[in-house]
C-alpha positions as CSV (number, residue, x, y, z in Angstrom):
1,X,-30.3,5.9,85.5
2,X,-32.8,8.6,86.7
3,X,-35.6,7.0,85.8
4,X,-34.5,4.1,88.0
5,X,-33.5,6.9,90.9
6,X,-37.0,7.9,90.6
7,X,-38.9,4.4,90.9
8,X,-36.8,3.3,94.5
9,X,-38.0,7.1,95.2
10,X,-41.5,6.3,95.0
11,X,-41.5,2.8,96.2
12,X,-39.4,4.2,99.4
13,X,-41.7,7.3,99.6
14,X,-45.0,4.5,99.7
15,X,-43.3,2.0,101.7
16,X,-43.1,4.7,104.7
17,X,-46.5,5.6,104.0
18,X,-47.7,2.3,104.4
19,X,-45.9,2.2,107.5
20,X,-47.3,5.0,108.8
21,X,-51.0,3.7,108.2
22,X,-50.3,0.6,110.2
23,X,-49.1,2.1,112.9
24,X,-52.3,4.8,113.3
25,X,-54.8,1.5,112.1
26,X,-53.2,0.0,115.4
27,X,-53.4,3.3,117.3
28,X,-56.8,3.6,115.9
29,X,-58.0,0.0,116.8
30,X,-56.5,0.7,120.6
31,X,-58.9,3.8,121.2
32,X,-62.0,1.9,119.9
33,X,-61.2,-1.4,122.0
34,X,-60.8,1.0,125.2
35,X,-64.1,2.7,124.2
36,X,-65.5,-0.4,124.3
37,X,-64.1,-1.0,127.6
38,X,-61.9,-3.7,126.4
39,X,-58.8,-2.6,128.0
40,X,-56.5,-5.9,127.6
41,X,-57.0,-6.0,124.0
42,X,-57.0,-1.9,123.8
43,X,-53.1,-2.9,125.8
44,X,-52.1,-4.9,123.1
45,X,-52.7,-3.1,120.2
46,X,-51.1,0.4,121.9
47,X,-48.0,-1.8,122.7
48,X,-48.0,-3.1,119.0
49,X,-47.6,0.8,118.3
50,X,-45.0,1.5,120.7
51,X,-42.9,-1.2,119.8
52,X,-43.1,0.0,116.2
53,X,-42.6,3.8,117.5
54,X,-41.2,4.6,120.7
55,X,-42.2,8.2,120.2
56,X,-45.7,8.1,120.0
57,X,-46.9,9.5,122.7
58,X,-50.5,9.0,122.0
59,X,-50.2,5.4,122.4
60,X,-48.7,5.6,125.7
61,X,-51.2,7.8,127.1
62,X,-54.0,5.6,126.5
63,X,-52.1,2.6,127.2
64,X,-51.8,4.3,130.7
65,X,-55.2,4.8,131.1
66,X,-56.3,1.2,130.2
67,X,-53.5,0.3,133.1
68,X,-55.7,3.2,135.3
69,X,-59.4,1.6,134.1
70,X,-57.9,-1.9,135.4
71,X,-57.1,-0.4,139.0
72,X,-53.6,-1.0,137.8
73,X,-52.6,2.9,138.9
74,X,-49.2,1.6,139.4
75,X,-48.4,0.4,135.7
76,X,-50.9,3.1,134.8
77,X,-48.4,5.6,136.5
78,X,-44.9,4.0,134.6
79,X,-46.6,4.4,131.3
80,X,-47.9,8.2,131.9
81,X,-44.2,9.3,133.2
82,X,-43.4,7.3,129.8
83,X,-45.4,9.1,127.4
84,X,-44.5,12.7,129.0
85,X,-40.7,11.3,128.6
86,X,-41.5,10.7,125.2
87,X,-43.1,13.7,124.1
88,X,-40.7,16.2,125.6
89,X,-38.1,14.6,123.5
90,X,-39.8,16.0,120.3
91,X,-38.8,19.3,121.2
């Protein structure tokens, strides 16, 4: 019985890491494609992080400023009230 406690443990304690890692690989992706200047795809792949975590602040910010780099300051706006809304509700 505890050994088979212990193995849904560790397959529970990797299945959230693996989760974790996608969601930074995206994050990551994002920042490079905005680097780049490529701002749509930069979009896409800090929504594919939001939609997985709503509380990840990080992804909003940029996502704003891709909106900003696009002359989109309105959207760019929405998405920086977002990620402050987002981050005040970690502490």
């Amino acid at each position: 019985m505890n050994s088979r406690i212990f193995v849904i443990a560790i397959f529970w304690a990797w299945a959230i890491n693996v989760h974790a890692q996608t969601i930074n690989d995206f994050y990551e992706d994002g920042v490079k494609l905005q680097e780049q200047g490529k701002y749509i795809e930069a979009i896409a792949k800090f929504s594919d992080v939001v939609k997985k975590d709503k509380f990840y602040h990080e992804a909003w910010y940029h996502r704003a400023l891709c909106y900003i780099e696009q002359k989109k300051i309105r959207c760019g706006n929405q998405r920086f009230n977002r990620s402050h809304k987002s981050q005040e509700r970690l502490f």
